[in-house]
C-alpha positions as CSV (number, residue, x, y, z in Angstrom):
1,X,97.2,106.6,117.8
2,X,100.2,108.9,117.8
3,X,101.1,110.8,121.5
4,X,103.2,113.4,122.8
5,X,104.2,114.1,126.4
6,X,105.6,116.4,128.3
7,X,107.4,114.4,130.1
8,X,110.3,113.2,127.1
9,X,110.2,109.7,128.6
10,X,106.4,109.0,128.8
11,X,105.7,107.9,125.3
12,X,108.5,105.2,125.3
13,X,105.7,103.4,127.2
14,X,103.0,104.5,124.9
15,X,104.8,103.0,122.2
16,X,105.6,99.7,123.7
17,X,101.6,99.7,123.6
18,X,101.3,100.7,119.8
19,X,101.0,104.6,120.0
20,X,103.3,106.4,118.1
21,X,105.4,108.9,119.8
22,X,105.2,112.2,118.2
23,X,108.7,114.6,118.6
24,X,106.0,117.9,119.1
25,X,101.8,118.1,119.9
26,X,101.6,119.8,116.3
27,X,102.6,116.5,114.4
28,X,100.3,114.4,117.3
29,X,97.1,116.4,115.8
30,X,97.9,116.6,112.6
31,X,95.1,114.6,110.8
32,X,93.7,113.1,114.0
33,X,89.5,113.4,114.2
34,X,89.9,113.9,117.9
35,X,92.7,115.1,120.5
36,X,92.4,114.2,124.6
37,X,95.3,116.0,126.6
38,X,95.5,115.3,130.2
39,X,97.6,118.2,130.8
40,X,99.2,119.2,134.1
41,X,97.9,122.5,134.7
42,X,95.8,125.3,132.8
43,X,98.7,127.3,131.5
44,X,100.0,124.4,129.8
45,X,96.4,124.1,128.1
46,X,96.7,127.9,127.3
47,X,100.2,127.1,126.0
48,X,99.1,124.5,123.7
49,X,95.3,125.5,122.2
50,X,96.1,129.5,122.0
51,X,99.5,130.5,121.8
52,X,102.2,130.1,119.5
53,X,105.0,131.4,121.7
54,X,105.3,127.8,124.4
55,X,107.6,125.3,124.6
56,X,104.9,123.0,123.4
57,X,103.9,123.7,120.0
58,X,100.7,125.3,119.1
59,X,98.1,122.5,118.2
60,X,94.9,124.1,117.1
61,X,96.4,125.5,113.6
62,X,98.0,121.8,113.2
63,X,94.8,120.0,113.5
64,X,92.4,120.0,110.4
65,X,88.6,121.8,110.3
66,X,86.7,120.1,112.4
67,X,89.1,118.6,114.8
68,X,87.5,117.5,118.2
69,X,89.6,118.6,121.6
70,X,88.7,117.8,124.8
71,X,91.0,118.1,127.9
């Protein structure tokens, strides 16, 4: 499982646990089947599925065909 969090020092945790912390959501998709994001507000989902222009990388072109996303 790899993670990424808004919050720089949530995944330390994560990790701890077995996740591997990714640096950007882009490189936490890439190649997963599914994606969960528990994500603080709607803007931040808007930020991450549809625009490329947010602080938090843009993860639907990361992920591969067929990806699953659920938030």
């Amino acid at each position: 499982m790899r993670g990424h969090d808004l919050v720089p020092e949530a995944p330390a945790g994560a990790a701890r646990a077995g996740a591997v912390a990714a640096a950007v959501a882009d490189a936490a998709v890439a190649d997963a089947d599914a994606v969960v994001t528990m994500l603080p507000a709607g803007r931040h989902v808007l930020g991450l599925y549809g625009t490329a222009l947010d602080l938090y990388g843009t993860a639907l072109p990361a992920a591969r065909p067929g990806t699953l996303f659920a938030d």
